[in-house]
MARTIGU-613734 format. One record per residue (C-alpha): residue in one letter; x, y, z; chain. Coordinates in pm, 1 decimal. Layout:
<atoms>
ATOM res       px       py       pz chain
ATOM   a        X        Y        Z     A
...
</atoms>
This chain:
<atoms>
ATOM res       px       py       pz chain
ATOM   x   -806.7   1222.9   2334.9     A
ATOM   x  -1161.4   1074.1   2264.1     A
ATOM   x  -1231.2    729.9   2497.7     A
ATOM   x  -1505.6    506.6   2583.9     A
ATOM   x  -1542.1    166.2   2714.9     A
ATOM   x  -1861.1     -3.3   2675.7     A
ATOM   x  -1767.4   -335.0   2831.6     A
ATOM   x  -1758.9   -430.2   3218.3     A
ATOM   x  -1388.8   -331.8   3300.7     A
ATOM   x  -1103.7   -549.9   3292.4     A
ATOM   x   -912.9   -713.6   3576.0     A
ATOM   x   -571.0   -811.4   3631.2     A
ATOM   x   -424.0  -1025.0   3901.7     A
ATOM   x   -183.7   -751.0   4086.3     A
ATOM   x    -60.5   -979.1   4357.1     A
ATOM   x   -189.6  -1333.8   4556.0     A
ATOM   x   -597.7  -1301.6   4637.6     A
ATOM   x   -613.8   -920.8   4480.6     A
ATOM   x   -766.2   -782.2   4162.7     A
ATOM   x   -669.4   -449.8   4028.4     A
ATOM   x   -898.1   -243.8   3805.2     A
ATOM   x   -769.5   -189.0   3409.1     A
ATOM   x   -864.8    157.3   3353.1     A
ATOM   x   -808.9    237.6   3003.3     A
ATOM   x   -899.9    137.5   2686.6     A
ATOM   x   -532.3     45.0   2578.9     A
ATOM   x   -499.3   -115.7   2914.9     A
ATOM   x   -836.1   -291.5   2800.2     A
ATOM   x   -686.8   -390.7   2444.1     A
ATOM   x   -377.9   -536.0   2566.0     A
ATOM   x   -590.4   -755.8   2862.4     A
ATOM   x   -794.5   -865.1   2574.6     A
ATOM   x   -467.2   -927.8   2342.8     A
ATOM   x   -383.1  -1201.3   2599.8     A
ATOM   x   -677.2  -1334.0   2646.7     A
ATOM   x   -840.3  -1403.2   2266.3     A
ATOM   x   -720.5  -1609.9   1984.6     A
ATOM   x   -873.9  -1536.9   1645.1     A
ATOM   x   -884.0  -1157.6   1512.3     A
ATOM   x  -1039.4   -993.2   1237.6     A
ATOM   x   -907.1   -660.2   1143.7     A
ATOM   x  -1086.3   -400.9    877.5     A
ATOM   x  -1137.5    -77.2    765.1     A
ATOM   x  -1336.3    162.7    555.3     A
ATOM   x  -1464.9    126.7    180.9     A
ATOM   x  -1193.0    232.4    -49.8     A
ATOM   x   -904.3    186.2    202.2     A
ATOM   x   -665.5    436.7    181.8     A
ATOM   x   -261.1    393.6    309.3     A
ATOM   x   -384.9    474.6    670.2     A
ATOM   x   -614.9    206.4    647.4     A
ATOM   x   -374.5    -95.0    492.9     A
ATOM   x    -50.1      7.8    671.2     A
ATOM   x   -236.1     30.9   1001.8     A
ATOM   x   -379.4   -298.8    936.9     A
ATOM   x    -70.9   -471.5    812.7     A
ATOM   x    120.3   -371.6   1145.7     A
ATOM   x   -154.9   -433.3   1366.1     A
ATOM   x   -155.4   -847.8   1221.7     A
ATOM   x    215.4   -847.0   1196.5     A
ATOM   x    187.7   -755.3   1595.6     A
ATOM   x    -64.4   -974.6   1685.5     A
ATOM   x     47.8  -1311.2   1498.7     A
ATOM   x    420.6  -1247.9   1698.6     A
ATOM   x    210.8  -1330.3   1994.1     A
ATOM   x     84.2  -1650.0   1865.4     A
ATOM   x   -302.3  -1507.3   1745.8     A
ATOM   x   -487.4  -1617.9   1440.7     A
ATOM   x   -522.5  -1317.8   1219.1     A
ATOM   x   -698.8  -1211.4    920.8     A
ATOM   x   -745.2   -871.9    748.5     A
ATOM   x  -1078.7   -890.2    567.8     A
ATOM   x  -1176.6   -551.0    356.4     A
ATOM   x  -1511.5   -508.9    129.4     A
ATOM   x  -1291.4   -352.2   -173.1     A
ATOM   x   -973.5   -456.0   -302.8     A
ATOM   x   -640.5   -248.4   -231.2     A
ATOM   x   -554.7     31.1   -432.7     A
ATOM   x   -272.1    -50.3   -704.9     A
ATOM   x    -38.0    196.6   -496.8     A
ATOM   x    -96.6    -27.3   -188.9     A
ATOM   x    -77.6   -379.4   -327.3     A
ATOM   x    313.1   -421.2   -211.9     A
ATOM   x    183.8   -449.1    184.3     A
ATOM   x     -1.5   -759.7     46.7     A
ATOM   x    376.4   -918.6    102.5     A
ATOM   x    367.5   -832.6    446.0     A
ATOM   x     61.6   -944.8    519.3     A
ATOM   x   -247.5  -1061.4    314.2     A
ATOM   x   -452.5   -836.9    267.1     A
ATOM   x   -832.2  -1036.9    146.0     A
ATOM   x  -1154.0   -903.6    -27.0     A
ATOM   x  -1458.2   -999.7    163.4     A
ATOM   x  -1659.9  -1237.5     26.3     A
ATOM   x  -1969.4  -1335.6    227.9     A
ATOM   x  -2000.4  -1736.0    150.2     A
ATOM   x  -1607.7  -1773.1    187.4     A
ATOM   x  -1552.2  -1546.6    515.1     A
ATOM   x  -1870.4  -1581.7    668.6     A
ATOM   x  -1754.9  -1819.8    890.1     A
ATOM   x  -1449.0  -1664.3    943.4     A
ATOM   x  -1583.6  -1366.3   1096.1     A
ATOM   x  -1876.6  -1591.0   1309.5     A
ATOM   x  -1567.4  -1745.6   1424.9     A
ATOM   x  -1378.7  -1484.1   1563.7     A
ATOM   x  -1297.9  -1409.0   1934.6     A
ATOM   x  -1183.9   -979.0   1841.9     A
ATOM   x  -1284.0   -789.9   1517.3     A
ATOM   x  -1059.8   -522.6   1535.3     A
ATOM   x  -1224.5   -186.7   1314.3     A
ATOM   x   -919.0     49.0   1181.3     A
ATOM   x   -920.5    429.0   1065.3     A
ATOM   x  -1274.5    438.6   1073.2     A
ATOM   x  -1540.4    530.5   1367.6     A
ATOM   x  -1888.3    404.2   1215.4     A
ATOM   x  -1955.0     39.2   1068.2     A
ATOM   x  -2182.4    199.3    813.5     A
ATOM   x  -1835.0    261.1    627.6     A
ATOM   x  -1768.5   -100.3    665.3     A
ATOM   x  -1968.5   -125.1    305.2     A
ATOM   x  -2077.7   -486.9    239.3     A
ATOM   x  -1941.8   -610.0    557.6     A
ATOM   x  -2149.9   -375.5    805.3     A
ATOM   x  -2413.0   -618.9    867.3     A
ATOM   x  -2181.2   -968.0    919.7     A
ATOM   x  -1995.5   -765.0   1172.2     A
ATOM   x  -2259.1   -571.9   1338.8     A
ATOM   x  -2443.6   -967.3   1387.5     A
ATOM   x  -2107.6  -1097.2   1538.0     A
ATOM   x  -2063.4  -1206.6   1894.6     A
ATOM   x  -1697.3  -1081.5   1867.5     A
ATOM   x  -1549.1   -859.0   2112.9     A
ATOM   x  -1550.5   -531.1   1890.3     A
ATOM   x  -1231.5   -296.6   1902.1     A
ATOM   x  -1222.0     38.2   1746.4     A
ATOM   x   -891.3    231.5   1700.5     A
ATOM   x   -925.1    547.9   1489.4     A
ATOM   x   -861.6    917.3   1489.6     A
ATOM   x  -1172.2   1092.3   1334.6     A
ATOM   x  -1389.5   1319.1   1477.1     A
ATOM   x  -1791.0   1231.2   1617.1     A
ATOM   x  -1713.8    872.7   1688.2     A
ATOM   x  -2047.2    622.8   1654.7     A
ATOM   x  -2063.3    401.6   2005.7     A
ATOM   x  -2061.3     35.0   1857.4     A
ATOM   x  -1753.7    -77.2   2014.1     A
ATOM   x  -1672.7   -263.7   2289.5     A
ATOM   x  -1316.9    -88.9   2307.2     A
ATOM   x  -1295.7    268.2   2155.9     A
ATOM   x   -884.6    366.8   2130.0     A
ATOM   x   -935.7    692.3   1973.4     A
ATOM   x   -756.0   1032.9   1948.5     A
ATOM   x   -903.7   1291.2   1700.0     A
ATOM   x   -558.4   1531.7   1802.0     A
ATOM   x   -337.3   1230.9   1653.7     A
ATOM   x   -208.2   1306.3   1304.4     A
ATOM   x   -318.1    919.0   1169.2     A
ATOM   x   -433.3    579.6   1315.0     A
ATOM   x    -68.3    460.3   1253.4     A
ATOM   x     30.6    713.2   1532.4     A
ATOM   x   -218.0    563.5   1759.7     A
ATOM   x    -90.4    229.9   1658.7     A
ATOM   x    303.2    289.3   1712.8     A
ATOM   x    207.5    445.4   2050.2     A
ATOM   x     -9.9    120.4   2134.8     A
ATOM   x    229.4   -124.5   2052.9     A
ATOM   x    518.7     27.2   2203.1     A
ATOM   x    315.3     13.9   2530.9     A
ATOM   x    315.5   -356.5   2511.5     A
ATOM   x    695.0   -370.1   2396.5     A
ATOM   x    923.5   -124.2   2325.9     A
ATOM   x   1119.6   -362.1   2120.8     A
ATOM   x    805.7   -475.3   1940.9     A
ATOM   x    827.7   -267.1   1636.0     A
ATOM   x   1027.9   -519.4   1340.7     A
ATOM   x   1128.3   -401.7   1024.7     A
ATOM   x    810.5   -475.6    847.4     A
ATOM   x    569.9   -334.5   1135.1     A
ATOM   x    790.4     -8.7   1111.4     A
ATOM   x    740.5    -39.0    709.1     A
ATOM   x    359.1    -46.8    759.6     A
ATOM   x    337.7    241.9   1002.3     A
ATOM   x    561.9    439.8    806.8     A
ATOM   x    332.3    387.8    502.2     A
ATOM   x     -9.6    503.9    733.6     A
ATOM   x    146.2    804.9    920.1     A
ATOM   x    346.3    910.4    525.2     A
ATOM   x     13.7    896.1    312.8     A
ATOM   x   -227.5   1043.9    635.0     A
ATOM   x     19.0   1330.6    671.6     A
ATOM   x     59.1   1432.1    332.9     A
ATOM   x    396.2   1338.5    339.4     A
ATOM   x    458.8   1527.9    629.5     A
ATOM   x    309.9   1857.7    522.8     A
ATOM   x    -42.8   1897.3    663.6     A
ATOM   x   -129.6   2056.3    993.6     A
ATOM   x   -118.4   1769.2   1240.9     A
ATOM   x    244.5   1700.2   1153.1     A
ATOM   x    427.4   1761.8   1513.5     A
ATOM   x    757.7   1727.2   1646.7     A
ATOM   x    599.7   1420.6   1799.2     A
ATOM   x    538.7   1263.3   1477.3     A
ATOM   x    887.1   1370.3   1319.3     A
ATOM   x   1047.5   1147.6   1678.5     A
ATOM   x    791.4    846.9   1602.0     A
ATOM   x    937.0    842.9   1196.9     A
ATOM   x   1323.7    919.9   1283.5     A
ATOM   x   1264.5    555.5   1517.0     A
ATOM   x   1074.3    361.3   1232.9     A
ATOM   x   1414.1    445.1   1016.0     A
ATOM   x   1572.4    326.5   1271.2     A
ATOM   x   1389.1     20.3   1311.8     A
ATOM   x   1425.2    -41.7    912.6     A
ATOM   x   1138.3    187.9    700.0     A
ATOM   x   1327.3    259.5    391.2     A
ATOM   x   1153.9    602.5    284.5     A
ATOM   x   1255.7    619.0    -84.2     A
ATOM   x   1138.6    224.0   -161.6     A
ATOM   x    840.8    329.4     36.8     A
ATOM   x    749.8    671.3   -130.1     A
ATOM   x    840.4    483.4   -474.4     A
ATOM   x    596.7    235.0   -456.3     A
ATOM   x    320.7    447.6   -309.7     A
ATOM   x    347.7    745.7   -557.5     A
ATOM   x    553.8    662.4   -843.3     A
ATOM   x    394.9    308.1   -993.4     A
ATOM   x    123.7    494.2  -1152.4     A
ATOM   x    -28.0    437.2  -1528.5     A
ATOM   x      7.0    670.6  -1790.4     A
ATOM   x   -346.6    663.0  -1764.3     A
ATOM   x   -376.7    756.6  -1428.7     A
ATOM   x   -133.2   1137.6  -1526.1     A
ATOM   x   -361.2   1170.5  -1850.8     A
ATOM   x   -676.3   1205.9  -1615.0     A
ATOM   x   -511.2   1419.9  -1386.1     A
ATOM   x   -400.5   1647.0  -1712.0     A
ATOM   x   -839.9   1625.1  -1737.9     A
ATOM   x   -899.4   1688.9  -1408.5     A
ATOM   x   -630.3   1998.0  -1464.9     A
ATOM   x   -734.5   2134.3  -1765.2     A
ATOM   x  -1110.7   2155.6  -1591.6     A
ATOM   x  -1024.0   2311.0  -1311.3     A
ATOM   x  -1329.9   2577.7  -1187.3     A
ATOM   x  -1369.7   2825.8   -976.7     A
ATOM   x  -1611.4   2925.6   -726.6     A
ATOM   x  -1711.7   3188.4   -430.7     A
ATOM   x  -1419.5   3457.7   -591.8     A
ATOM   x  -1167.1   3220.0   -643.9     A
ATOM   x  -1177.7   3145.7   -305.4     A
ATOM   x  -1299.1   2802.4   -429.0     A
ATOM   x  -1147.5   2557.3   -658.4     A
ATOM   x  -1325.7   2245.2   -765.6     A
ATOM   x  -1192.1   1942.1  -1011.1     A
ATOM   x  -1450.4   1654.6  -1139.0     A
ATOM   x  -1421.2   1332.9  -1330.6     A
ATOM   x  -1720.7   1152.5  -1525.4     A
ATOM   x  -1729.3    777.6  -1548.4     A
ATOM   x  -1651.6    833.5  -1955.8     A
ATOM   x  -1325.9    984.0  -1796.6     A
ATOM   x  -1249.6    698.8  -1638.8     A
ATOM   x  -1333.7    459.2  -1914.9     A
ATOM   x  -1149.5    637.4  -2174.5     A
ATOM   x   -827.2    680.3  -1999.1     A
ATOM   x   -876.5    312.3  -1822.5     A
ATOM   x   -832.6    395.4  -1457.5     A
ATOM   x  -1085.1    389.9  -1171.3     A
ATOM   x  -1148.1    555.2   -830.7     A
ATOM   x   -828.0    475.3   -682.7     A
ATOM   x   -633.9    629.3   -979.2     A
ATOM   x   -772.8    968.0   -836.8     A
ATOM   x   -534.6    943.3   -498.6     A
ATOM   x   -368.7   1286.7   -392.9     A
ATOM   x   -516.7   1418.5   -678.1     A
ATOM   x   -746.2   1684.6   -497.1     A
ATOM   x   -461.6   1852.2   -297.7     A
ATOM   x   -380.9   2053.5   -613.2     A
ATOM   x   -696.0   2241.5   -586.0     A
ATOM   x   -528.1   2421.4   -263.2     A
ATOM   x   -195.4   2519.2   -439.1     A
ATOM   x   -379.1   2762.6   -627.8     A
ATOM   x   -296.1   3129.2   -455.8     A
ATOM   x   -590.5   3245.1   -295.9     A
ATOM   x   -797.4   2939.3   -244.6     A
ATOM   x   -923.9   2840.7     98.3     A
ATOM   x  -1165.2   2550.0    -44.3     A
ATOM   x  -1089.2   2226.2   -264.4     A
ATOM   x  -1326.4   1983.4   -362.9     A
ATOM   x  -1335.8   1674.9   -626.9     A
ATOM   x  -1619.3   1539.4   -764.8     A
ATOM   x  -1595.4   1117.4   -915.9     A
ATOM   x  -1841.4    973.0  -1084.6     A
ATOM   x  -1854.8    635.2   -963.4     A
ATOM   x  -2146.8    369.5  -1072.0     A
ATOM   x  -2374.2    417.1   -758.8     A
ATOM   x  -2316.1    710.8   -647.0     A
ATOM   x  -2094.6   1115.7   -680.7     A
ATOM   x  -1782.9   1079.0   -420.5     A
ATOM   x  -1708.9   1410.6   -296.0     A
ATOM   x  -1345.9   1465.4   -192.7     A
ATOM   x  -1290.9   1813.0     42.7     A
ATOM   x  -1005.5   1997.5    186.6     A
ATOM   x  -1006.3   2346.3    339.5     A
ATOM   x   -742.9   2562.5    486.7     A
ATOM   x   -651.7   2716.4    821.2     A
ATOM   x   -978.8   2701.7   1035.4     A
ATOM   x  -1238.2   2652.2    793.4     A
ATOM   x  -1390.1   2328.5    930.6     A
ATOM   x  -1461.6   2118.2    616.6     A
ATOM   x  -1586.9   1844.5    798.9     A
ATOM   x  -1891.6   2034.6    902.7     A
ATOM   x  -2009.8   2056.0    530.0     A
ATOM   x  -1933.2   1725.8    451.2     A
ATOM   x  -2141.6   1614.2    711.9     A
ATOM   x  -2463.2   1773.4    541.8     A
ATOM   x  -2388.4   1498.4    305.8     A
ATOM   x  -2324.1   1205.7    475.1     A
ATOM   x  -1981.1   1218.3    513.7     A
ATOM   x  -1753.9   1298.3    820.9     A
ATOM   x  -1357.0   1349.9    862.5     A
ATOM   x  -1121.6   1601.8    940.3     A
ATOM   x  -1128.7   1968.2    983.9     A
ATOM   x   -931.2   2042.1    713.5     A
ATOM   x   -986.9   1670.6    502.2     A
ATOM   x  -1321.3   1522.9    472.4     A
ATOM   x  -1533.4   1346.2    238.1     A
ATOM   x  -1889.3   1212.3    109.9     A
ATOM   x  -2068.0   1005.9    -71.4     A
ATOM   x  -2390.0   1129.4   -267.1     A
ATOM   x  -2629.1    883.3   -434.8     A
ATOM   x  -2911.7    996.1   -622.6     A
ATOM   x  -2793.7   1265.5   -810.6     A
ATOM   x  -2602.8   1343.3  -1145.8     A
ATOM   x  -2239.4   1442.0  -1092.5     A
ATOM   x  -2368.1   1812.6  -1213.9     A
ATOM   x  -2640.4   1826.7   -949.2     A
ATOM   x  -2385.5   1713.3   -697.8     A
ATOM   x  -2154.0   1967.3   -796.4     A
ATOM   x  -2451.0   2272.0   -762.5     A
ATOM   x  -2557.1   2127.0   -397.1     A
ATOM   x  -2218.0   2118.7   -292.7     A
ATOM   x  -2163.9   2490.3   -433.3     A
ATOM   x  -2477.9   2610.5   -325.4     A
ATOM   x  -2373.9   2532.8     79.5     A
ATOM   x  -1971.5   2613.9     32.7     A
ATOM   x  -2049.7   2979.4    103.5     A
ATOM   x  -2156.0   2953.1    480.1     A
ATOM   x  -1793.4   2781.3    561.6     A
ATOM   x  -1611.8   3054.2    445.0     A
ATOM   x  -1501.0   3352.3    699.6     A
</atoms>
C-alpha cells in the first residue's frame, strides 16, 4: 500500500467537547464525502474499462448520498464501453461548456491514473481548480498533486480499491449497477482473471458482485463481443505482421494510420489486441506500435519478472510491471519501433 495525505488532517467529533484525529486517507475520503457537495470524477486519455467502470460506481455511490456528480473525460468512451453510459453519463470535456462546472466543484475526484499530465486537455482546468483533489489509483511512482492519495500498487485494479472503499462506508452499499461497474473495471484490468495480480482476494470480491447482481455473460458480451468486422480484419493485419526480435524472445505487432483508415476503425479498435504477442511459445516481451495523428502509442507487456514498466518509462510512459505503456511524439512509427528495439535488450535476463 502506497499513501499520502497532503492536507491538514481531518477531525471527527468522537464524543461531547473531544476531537479525534482521522488517520487515513480513506478515513480522509469518507470525512470529506460528508462534508462536500459537487464532485467531478476523471481519468486518463483513452479510458480504458478500469477507468469508466471505476468511475461509473464511484458516481452511482456518491449521488445515493445526495452529492452532485459529474464524470467529465477529455476523449470519448471506447465503443466496447458505451453501455455504462446507461448507468451513468459518462461526458466529453469541453472547455467553454464544463469550465464552469469544474470551477464549481467542491471534490475532483482523479481515477486509475497517478499524474494529471494524463488528464490530456483537462490537465490545466484541473490543476487551476480550488477543488479538494482526490486521487484513487493503483500504479506505480505516484506524482504528489493530490490532496487525498488512496493508492495501492499490490491491488489488481482501481475497481478493487473502490469495492474495498465503499464497503467501508456500507457494507450494503454495493447495488446492482455499482456491482455491474466494478465487475466491468476489476474483468478488463485483470485480463479476465488471468494475469498475475489475480488473488483469492479478488476471486471473494467477484463471487459477492454476482451476488449483488453483475451478470458476467451480458457483461463479457458487451465488452468483447460488439466489435466491427473491421476491427477482426485489422487484427488479421496486425497478425499477419507479426515480428520478431532479441531471438524470438520478442514479439512486436504495429498498425499505420492507412491501417486504420482502410479498415475504418481507430485506436480503441486495438483493445486486448497486444496480449497475443505473449501467446507465442518462447516470448518474454510484447509490444504494439499505433500510429495515431500526433504521436506512436506504444503498448508493452512482459512476463514473469521482467519489469516492463522500467522501459516504458524511458519514454514517457509508466504502468505496471508486467503492463505498461507510452506515448512517443516526434518520430515515424518505424523510428519508434527501432528506439524501442534498440533498449528492449537490457530488460531481458
Amino acid at each position: 500500500m502506497v499513501s499520502w495525505a497532503g492536507i491538514t488532517p481531518f477531525f471527527f467529533a468522537a464524543g461531547p467537547n473531544s476531537r479525534s484525529l482521522v488517520t487515513t486517507p480513506a478515513q480522509q475520503f469518507h470525512v470529506l464525502v460528508g462534508s462536500a457537495r459537487r464532485f467531478v470524477l476523471t481519468t486518463h486519455v483513452n479510458p480504458d474499462g478500469d477507468a469508466i467502470g471505476s468511475e461509473c460506481a464511484l458516481a452511482l455511490w456518491l449521488r445515493a448520498r445526495g452529492k452532485e456528480v459529474a464524470i467529465l473525460n477529455a476523449d470519448d468512451t471506447p465503443w466496447n464501453y458505451t453501455f455504462l453510459d446507461a448507468i451513468h453519463p459518462v461526458l466529453r470535456y469541453d472547455p467553454a461548456t464544463h469550465r464552469e462546472l469544474i470551477d464549481r466543484a467542491d471534490v475532483i475526484v482523479v481515477l486509475d491514473i497517478n499524474h494529471l499530465g494524463r488528464l490530456g486537455q483537462m490537465e490545466e482546468a484541473v490543476r487551476r481548480s480550488h477543488a479538494r483533489k482526490v486521487c484513487i489509483d493503483h500504479h506505480l511512482d505516484p506524482d504528489r498533486f493530490a490532496d487525498i492519495a488512496i493508492l495501492d500498487d499490490h491491488a489488481a485494479a482501481t475497481g478493487q480499491i473502490l469495492y474495498d472503499l465503499i464497503r467501508s462506508a456500507d457494507p450494503d452499499a454495493v447495488t446492482q449497477l455499482i456491482a455491474t461497474s466494478l465487475y466491468v473495471a476489476i474483468m478488463t484490468d485483470t485480463g479476465s482473471f488471468r494475469f498475475p495480480k489475480t488473488d483469492g482476494s479478488i476471486h471473494r470480491i467477484i463471487a459477492d458482485l454476482l451476488d449483488r447482481g453483475a451478470d458476467p455473460s451480458a457483461t463479457y458480451e458487451e465488452v468483447y463481443e460488439r466489435g466491427s468486422i473491421g476491427r477482426l480484419q485489422l487484427l488479421g493485419r496486425m497478425l499477419a505482421g507479426l515480428q520478431s526480435a532479441c531471438d524470438g524472445r520478442v514479439v512486436y505487432m504495429s498498425v499505420s494510420r492507412e491501417m486504420f483508415r482502410e479498415t475504418g476503425t481507430n485506436e480503441a479498435d486495438t483493445d486486448a489486441f497486444v496480449p497475443y504477442t505473449l501467446t507465442i511459445r518462447g516470448v518474454e516481451v510484447g509490444l504494439m506500435f499505433s500510429e495515431l495523428p500526433d504521436c506512436i502509442k506504444v503498448s508493452f507487456r512482459s512476463k514473469g519478472a521482467i519489469p516492463i514498466n522500467e522501459l516504458a518509462k524511458r519514454f514517457g510512459g509508466n504502468g505496471h510491471r508486467n503492463a505498461a505503456g507510452a506515448r512517443i511524439t516526434g518520430a515515424t512509427l518505424s523510428e519508434a519501433i527501432s528506439r524501442v528495439l534498440a533498449e528492449v535488450p537490457q530488460f531481458l535476463p
